[in-house]
Backbone of each chain as ProteinMPNN parsed JSONL, in Angstrom:
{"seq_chain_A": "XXXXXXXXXXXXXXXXXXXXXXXXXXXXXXXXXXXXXXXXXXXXXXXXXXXXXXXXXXXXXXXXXXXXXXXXXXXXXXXXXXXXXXXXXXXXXXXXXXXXXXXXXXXXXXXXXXXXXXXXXXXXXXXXXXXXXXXXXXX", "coords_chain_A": {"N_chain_A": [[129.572, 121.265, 224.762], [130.085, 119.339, 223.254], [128.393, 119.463, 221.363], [129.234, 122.056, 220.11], [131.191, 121.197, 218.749], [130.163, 119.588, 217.204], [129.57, 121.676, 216.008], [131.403, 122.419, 214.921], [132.704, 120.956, 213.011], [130.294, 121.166, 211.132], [130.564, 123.201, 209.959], [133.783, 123.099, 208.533], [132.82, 121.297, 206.97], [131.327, 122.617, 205.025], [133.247, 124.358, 204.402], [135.017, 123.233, 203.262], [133.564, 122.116, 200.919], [132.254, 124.192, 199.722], [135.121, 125.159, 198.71], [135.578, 123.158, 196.674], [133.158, 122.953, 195.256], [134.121, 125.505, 193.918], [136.264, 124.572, 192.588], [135.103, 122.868, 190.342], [134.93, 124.716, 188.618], [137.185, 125.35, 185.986], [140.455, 126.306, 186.318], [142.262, 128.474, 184.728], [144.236, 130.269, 184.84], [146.773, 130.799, 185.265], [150.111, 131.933, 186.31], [152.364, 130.306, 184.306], [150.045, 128.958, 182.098], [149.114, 131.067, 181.141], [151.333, 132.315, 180.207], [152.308, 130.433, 178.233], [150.159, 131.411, 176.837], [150.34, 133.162, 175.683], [152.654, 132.942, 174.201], [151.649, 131.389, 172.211], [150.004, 132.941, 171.014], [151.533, 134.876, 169.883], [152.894, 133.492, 167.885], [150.531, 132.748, 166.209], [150.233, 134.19, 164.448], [151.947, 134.037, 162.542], [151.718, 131.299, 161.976], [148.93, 131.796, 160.773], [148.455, 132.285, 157.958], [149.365, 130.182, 157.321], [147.296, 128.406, 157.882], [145.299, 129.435, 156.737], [145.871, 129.17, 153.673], [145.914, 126.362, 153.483], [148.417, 124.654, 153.944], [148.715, 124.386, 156.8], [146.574, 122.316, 158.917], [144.201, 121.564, 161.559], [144.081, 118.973, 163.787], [142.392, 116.16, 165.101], [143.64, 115.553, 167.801], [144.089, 117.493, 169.032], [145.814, 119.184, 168.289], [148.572, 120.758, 165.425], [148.824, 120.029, 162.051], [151.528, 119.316, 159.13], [149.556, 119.976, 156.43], [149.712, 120.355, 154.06], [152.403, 120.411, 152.421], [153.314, 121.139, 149.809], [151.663, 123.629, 149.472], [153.702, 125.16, 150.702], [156.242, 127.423, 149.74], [159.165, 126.409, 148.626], [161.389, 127.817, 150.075], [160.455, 128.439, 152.666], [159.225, 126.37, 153.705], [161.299, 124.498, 156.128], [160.724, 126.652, 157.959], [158.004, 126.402, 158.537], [157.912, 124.028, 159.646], [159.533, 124.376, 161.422], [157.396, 125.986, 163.112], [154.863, 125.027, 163.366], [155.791, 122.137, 165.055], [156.868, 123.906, 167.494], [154.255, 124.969, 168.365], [152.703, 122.997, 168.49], [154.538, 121.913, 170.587], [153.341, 123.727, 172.26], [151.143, 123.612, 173.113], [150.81, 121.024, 173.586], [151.615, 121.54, 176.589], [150.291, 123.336, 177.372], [147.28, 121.963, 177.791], [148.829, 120.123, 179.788], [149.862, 121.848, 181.617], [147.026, 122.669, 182.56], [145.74, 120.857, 183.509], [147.483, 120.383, 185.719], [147.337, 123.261, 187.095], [144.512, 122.246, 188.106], [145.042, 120.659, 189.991], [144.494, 118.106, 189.067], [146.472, 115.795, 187.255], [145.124, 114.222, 185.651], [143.256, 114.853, 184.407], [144.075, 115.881, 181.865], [143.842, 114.34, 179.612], [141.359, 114.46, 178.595], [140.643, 117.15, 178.937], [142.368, 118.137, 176.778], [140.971, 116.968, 174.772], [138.523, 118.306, 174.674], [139.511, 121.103, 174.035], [140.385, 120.185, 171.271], [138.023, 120.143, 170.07], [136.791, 122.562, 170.279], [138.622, 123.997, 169.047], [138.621, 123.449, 166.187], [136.004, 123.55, 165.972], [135.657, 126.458, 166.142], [137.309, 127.098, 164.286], [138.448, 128.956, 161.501], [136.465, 129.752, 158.538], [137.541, 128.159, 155.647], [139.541, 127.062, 156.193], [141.461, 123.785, 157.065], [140.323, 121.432, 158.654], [141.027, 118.318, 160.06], [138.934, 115.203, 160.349], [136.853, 112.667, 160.877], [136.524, 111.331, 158.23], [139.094, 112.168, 156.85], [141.099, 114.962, 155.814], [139.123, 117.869, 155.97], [137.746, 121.077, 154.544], [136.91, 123.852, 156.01], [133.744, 125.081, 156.146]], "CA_chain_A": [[130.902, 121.067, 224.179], [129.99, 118.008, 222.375], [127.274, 120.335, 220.411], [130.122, 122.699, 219.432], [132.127, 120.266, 217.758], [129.454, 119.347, 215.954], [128.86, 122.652, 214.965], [132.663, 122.729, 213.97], [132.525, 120.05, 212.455], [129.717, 120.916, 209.968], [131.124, 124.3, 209.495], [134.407, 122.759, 207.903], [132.794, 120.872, 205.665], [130.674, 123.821, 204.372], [133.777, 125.922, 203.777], [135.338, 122.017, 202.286], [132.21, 121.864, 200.035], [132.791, 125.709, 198.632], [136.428, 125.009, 197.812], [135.244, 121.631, 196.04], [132.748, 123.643, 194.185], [134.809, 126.394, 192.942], [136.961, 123.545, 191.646], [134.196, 122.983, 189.411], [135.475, 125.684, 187.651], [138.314, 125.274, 185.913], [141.528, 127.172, 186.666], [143.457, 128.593, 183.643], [144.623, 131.902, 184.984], [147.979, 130.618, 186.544], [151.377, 132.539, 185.47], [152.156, 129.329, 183.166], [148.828, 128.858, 181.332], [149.399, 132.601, 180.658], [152.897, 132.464, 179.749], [152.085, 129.255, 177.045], [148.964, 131.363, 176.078], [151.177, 134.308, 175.452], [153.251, 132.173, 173.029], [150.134, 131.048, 170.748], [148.964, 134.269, 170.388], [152.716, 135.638, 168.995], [153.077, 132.325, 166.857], [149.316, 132.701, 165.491], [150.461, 135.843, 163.038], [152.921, 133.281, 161.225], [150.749, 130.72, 161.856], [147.363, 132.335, 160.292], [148.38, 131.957, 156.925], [149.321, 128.973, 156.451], [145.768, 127.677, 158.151], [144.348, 129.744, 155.087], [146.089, 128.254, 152.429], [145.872, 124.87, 153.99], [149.633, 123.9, 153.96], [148.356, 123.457, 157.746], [145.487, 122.378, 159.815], [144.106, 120.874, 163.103], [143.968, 117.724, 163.897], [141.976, 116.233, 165.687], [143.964, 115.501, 168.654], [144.372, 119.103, 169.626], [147.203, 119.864, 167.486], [148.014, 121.096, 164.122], [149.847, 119.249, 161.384], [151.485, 120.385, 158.168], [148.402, 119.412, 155.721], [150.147, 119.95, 152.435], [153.688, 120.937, 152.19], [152.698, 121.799, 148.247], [151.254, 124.395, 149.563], [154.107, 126.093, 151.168], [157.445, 127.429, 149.292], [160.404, 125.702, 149.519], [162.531, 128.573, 151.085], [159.465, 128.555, 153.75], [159.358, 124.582, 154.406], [161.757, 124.352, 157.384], [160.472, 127.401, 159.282], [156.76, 125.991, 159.091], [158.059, 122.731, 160.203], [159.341, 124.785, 162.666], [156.424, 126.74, 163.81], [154.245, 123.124, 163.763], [156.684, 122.208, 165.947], [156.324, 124.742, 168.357], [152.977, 125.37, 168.438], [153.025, 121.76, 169.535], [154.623, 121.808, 172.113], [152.865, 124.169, 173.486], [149.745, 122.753, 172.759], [150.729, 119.857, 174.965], [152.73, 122.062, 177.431], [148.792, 123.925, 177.786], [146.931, 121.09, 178.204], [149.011, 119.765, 180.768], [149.737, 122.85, 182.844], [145.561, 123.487, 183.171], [145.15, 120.182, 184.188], [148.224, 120.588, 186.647], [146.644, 123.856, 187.692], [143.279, 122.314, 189.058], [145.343, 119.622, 190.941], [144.01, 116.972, 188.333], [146.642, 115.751, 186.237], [144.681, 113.021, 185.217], [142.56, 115.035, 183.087], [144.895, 116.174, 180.942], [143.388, 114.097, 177.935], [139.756, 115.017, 178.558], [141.516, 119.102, 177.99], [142.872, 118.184, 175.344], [139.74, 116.396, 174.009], [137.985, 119.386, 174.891], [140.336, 122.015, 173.088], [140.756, 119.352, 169.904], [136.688, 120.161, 169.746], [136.489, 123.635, 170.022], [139.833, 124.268, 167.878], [137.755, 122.627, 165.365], [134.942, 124.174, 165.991], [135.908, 127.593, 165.969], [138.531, 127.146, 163.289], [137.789, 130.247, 160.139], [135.939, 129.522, 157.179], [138.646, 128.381, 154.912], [140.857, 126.312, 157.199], [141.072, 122.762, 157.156], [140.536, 120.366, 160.133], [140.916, 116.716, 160.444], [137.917, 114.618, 160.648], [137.04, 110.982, 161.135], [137.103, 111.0, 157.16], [140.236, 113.177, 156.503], [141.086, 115.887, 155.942], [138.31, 118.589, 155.21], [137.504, 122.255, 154.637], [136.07, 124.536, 157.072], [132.904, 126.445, 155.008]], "C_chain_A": [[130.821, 120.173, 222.944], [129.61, 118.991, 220.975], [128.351, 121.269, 219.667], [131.191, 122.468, 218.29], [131.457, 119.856, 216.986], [129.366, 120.198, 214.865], [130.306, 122.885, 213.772], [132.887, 122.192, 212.584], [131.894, 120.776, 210.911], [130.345, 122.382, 209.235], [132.381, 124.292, 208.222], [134.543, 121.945, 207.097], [131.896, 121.859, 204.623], [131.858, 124.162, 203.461], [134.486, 124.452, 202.687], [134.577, 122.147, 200.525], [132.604, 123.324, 198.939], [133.716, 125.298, 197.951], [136.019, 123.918, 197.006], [134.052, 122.349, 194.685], [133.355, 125.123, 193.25], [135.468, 125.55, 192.422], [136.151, 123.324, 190.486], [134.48, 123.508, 188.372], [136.876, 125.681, 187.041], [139.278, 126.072, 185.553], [142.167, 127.441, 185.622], [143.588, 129.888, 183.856], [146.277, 131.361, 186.424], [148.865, 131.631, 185.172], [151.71, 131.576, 184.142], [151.15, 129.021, 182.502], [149.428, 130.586, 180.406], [150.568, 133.224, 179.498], [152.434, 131.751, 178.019], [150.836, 130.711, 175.995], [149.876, 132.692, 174.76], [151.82, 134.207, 174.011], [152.481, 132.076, 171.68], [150.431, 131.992, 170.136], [149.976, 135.069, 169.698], [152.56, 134.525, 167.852], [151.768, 133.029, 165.556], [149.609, 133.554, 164.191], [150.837, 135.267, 162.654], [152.072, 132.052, 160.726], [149.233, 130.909, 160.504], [147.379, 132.092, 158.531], [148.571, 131.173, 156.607], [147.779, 128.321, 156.767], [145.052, 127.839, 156.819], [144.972, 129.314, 153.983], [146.427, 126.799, 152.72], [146.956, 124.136, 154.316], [149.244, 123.489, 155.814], [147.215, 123.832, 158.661], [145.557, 122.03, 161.175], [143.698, 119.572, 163.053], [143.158, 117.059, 165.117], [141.813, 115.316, 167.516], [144.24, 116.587, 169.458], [145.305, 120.06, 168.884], [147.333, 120.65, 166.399], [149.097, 120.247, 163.628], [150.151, 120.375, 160.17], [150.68, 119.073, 157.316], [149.207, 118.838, 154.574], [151.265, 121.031, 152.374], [153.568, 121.396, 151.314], [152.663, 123.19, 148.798], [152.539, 126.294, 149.979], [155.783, 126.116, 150.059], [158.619, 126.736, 149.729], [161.267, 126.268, 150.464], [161.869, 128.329, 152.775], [159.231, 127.203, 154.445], [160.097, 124.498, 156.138], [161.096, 125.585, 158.41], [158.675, 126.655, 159.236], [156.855, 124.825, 159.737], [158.493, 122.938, 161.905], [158.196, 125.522, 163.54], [155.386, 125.635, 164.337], [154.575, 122.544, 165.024], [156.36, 122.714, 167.321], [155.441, 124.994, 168.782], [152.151, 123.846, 169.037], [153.022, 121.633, 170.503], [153.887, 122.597, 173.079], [151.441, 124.076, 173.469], [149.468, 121.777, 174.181], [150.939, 120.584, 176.148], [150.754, 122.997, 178.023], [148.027, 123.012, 178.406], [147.355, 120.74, 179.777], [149.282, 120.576, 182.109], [147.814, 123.054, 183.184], [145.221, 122.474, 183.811], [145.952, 119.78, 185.662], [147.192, 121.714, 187.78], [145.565, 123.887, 188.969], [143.864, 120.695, 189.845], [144.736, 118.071, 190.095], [144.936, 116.373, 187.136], [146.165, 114.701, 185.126], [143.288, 113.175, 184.215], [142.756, 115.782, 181.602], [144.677, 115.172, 179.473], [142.209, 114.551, 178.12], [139.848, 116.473, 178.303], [141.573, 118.945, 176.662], [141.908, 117.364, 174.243], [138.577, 117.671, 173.893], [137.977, 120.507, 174.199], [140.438, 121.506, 171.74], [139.472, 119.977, 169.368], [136.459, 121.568, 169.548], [137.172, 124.283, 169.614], [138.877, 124.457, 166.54], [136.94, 123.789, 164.956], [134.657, 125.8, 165.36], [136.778, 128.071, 164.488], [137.351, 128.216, 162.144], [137.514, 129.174, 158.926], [137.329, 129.565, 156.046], [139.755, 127.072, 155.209], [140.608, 125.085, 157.027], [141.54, 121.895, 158.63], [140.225, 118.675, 159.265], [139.959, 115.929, 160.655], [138.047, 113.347, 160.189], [137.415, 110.292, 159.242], [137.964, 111.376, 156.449], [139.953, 114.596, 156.8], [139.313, 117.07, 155.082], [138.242, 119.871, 155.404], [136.391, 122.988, 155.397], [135.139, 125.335, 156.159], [132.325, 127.104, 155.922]], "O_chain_A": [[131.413, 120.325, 221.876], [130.266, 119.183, 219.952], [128.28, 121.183, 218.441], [131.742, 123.137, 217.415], [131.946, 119.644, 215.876], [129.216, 120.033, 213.654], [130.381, 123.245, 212.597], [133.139, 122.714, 211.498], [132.558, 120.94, 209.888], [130.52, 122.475, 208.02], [132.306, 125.022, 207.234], [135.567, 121.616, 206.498], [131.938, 121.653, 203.41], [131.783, 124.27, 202.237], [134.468, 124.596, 201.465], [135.067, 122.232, 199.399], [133.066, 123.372, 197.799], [133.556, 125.016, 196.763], [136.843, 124.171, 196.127], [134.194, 122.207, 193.47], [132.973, 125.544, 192.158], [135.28, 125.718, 191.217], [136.707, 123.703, 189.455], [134.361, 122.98, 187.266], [137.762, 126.086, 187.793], [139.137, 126.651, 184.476], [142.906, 126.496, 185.345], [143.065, 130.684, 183.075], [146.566, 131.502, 187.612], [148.626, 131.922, 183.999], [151.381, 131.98, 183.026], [151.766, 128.248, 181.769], [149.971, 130.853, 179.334], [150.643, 134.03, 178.57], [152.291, 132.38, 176.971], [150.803, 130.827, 174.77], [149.891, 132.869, 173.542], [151.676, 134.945, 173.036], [152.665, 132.524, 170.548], [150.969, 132.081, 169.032], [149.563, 135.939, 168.932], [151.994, 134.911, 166.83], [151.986, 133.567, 164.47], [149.102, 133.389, 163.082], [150.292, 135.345, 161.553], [151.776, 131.787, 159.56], [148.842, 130.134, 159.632], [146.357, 131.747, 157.938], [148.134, 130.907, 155.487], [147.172, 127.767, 155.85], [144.491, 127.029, 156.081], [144.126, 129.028, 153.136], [147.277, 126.206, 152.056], [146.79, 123.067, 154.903], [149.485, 122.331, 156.154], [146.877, 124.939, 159.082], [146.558, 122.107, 161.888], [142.926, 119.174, 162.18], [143.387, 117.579, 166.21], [140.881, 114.82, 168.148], [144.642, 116.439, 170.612], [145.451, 121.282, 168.913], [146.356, 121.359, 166.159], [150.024, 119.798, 164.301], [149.671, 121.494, 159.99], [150.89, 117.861, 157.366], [149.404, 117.687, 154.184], [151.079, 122.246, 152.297], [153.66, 122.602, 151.54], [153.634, 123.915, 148.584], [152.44, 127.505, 149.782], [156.343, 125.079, 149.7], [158.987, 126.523, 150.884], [161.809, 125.675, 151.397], [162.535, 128.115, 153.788], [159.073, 127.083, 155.66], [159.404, 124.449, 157.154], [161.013, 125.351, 159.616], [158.283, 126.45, 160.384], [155.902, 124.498, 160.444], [158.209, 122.356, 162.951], [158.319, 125.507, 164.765], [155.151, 125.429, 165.527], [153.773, 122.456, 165.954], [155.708, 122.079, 168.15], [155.584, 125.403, 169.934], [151.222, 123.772, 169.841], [152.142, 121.357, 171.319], [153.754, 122.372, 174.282], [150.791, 124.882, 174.134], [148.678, 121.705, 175.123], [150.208, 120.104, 177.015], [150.384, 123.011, 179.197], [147.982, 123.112, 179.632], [146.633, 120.934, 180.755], [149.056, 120.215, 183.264], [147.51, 123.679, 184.201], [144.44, 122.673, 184.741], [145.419, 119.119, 186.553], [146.566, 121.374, 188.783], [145.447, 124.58, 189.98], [143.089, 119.793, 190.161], [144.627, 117.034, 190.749], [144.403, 116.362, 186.026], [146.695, 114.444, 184.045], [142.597, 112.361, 183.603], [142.004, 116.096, 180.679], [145.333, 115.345, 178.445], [142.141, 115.518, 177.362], [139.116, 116.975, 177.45], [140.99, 119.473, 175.714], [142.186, 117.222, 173.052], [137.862, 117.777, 172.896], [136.954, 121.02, 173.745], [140.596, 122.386, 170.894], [139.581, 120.415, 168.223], [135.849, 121.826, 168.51], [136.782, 125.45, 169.57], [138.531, 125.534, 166.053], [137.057, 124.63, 164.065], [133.854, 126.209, 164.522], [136.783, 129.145, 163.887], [136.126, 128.243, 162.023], [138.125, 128.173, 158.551], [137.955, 130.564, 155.693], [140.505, 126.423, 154.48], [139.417, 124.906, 156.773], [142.561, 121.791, 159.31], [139.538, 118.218, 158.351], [140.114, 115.779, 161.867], [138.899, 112.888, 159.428], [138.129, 109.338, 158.931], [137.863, 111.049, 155.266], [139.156, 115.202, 157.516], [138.732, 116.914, 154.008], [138.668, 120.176, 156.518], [135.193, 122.709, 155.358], [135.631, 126.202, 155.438], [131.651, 128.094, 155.637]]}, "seq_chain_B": "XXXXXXXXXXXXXXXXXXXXXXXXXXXXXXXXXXXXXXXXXXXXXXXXXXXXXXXXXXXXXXXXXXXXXX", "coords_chain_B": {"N_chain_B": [[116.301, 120.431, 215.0], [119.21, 119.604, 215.972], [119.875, 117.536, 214.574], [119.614, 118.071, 211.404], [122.196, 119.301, 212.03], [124.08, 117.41, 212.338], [123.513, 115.7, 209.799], [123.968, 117.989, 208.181], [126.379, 117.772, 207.205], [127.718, 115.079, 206.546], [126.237, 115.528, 204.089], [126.774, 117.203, 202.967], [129.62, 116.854, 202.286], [129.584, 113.875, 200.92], [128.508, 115.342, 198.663], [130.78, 116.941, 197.993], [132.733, 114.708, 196.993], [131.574, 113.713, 195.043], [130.892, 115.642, 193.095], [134.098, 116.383, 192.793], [135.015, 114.202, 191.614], [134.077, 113.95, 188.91], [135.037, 115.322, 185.754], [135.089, 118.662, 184.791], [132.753, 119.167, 182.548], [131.393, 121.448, 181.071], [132.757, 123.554, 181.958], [135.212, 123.342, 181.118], [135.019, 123.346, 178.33], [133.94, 126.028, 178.181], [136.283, 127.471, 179.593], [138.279, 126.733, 177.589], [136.928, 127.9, 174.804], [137.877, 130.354, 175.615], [140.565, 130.754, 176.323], [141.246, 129.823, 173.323], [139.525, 131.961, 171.924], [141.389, 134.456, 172.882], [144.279, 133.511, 171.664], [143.38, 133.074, 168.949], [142.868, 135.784, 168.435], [139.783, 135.687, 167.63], [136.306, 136.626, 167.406], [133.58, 135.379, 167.076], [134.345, 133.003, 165.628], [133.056, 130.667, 164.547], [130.315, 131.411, 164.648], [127.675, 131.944, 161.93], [128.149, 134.206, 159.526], [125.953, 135.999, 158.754], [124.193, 137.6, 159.999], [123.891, 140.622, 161.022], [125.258, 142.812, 163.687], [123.056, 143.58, 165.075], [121.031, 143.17, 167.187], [121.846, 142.943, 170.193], [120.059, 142.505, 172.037], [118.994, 139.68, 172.833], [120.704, 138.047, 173.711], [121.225, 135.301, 175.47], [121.87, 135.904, 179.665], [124.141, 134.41, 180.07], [126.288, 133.598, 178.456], [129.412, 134.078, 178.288], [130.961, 137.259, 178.313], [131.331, 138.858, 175.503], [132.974, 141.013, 173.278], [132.159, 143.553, 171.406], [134.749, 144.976, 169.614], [136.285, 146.907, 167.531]], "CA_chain_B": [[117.509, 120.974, 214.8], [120.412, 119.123, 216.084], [119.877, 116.467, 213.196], [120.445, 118.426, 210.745], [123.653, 119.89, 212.239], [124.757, 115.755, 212.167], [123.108, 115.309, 208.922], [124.744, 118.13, 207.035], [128.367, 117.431, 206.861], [127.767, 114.383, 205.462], [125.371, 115.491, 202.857], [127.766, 118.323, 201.854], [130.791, 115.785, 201.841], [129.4, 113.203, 200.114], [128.092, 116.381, 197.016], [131.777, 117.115, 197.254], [133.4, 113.649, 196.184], [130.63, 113.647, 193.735], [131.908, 117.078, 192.524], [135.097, 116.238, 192.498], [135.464, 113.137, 190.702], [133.928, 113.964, 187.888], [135.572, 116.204, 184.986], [134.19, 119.52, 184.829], [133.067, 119.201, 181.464], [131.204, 122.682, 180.676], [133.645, 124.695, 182.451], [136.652, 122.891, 180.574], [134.782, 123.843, 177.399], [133.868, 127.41, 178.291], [137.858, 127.713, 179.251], [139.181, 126.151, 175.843], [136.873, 128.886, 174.19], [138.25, 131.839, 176.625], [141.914, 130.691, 175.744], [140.907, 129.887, 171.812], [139.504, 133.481, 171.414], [142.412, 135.06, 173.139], [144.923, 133.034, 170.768], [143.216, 133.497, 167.455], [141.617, 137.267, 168.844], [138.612, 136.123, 167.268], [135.31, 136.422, 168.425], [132.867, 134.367, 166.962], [134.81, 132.669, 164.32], [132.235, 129.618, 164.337], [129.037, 131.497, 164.087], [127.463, 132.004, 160.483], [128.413, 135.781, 159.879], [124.793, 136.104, 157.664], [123.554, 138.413, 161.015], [124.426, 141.642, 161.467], [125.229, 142.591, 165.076], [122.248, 144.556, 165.598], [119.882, 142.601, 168.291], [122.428, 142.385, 171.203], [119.513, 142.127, 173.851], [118.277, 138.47, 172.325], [121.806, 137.284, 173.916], [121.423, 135.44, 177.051], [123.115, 136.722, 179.44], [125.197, 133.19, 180.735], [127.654, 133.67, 177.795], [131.0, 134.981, 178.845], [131.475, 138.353, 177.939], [131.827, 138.976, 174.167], [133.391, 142.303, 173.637], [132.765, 143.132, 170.08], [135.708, 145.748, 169.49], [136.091, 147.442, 166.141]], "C_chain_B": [[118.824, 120.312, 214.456], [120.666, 117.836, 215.27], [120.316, 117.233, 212.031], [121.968, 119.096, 210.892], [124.28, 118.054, 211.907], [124.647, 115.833, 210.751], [124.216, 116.122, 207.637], [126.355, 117.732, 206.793], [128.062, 116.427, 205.702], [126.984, 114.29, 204.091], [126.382, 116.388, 201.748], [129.478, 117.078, 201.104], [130.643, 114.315, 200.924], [128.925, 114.258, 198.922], [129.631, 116.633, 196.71], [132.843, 115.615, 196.398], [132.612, 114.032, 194.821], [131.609, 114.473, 192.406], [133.273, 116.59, 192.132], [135.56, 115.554, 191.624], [135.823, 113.471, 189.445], [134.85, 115.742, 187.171], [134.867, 117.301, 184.59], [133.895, 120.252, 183.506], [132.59, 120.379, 180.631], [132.474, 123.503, 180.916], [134.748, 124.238, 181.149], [136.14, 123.551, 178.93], [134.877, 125.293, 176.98], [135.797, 128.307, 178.557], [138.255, 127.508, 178.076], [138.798, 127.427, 175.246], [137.244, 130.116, 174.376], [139.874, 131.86, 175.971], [141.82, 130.852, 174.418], [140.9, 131.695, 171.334], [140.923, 134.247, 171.417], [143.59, 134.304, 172.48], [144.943, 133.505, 169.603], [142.701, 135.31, 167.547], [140.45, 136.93, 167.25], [137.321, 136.282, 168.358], [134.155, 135.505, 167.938], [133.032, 133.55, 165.329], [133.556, 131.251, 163.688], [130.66, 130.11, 164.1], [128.959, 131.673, 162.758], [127.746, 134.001, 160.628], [127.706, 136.519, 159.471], [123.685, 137.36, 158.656], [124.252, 139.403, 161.517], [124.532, 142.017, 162.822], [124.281, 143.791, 165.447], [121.075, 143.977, 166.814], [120.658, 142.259, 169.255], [121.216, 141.821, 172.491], [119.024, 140.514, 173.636], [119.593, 137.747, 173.131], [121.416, 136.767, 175.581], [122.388, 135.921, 177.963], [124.308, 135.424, 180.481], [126.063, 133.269, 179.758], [128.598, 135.099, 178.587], [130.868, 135.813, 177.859], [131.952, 138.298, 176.367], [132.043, 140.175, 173.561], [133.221, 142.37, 171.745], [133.842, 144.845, 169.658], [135.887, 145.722, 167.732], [134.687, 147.393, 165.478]], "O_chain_B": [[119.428, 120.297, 213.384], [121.709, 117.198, 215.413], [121.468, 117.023, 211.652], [122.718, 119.33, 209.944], [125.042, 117.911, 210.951], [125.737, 116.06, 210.228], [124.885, 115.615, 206.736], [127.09, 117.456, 205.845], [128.082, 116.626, 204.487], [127.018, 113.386, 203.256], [126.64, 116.358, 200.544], [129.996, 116.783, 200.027], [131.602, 113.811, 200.341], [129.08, 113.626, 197.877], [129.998, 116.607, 195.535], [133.504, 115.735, 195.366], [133.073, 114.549, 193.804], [132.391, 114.215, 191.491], [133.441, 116.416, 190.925], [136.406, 115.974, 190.834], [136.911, 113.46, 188.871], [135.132, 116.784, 187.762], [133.861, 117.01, 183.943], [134.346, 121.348, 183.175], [133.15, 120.533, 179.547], [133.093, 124.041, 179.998], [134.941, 125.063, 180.255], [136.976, 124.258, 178.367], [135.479, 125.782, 176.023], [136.309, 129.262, 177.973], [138.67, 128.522, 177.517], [139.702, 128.231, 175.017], [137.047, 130.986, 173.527], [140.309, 132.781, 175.279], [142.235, 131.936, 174.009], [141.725, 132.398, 170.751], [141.524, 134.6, 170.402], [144.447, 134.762, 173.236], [145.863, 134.123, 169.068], [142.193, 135.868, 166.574], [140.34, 137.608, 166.228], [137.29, 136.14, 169.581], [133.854, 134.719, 168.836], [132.289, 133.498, 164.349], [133.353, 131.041, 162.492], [129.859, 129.397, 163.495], [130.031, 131.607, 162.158], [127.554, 134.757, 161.58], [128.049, 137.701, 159.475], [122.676, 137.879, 158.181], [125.14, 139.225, 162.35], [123.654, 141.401, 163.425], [124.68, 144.803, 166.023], [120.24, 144.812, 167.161], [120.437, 141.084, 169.548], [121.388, 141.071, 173.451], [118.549, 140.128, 174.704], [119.389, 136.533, 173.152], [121.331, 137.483, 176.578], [123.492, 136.314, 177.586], [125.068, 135.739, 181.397], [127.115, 132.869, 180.257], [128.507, 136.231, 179.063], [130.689, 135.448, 176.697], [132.971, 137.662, 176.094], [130.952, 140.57, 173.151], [133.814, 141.644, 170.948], [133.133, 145.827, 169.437], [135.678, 144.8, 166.944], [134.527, 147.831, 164.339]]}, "name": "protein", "num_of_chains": 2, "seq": "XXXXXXXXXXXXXXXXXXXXXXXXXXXXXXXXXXXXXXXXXXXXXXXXXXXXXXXXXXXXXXXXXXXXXXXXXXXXXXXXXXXXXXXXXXXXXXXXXXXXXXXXXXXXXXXXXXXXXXXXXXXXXXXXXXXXXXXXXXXXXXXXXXXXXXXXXXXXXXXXXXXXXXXXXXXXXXXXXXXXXXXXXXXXXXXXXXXXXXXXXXXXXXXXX"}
């Protein structure tokens, strides 16, 4: 009897141990992650040009800013301020749902340290990101 | 035998705190770039583009899926 409980025992930390290592992995396939991602990826088309003529970049908190207003027409000013904006929030609104997701909201800056880097990273030849000495151009 | 039936639990339960604690800092990367792509639909906006895509088998194969479409 005793022996059985042992065996239970080690059994339910096995299947413990699995779930603990699929955690490992981190979760961004919920309905909300999806939803937010959904958003981007409509924005990005209005978005995309201004990245290329620099009026705005990334920053390198995860975000984007507007770089250089110059850049953009005046009729066009308030809606990029709005799209900035937006693209914002759901910036943060990402972040914090993935780190909701894996039951961690406490790594919700280390995401978003994460995403700031491979924003960056990835960003097109052309684009400007944020770096420790300003602003600079992606070649 | 019946030592390791004692033994494992706590070997597995102490690997999972471990696990757990810490921030799962590949994965979180390999996500960012899974979302990123699917945002910008690029695909390898950060490599140099100086290589034509003709040597797919040189790719290990631990990268996530890179579909090259068109």
């Amino acid at each position: 009897m005793k022996n059985l409980f042992k065996k239970l025992l080690a059994l339910v930390a096995l299947v413990a141990a699995f779930n603990v290592f699929a955690a490992a992995n981190l979760e961004v396939n919920t309905p909300a992650v999806n939803a937010i991602k959904t958003s981007m990826q409509q924005r990005h088309g209005q978005l995309a040009g201004y990245y290329a003529s620099g009026a705005v970049g990334l920053t390198m908190d995860g975000m984007v800013a507007l770089r250089d207003p110059g850049a953009v027409p005046l009729a066009a000013r308030q809606s990029v301020n709005a799209l900035v904006a937006a693209e914002n929030q759901d910036r943060e609104a990402l972040y914090a749902e993935i780190a909701n997701a894996n039951a961690h909201p406490e790594w919700q800056a280390e995401i978003r340290n994460t995403f700031a880097q491979r924003w960056i990273q990835r960003a097109q030849r052309g684009w400007w990101v944020m770096s420790n000495n300003g602003w600079v151009q992606k070649y | 035998m019946k030592k390791i039936w004692m033994a494992l639990p706590l070997i597995v339960l102490s690997a999972c705190v471990t696990i757990n604690i810490y921030f799962p800092a590949a994965a979180a990367e390999k996500a960012a770039d899974k979302i990123i792509e699917e945002v910008w639909q690029t695909q390898h906006a950060d490599k140099p583009a100086d290589k034509p895509a003709d040597k797919p088998a040189d790719k290990p194969a631990d990268k996530p899926e890179v579909k090259e479409t068109k």
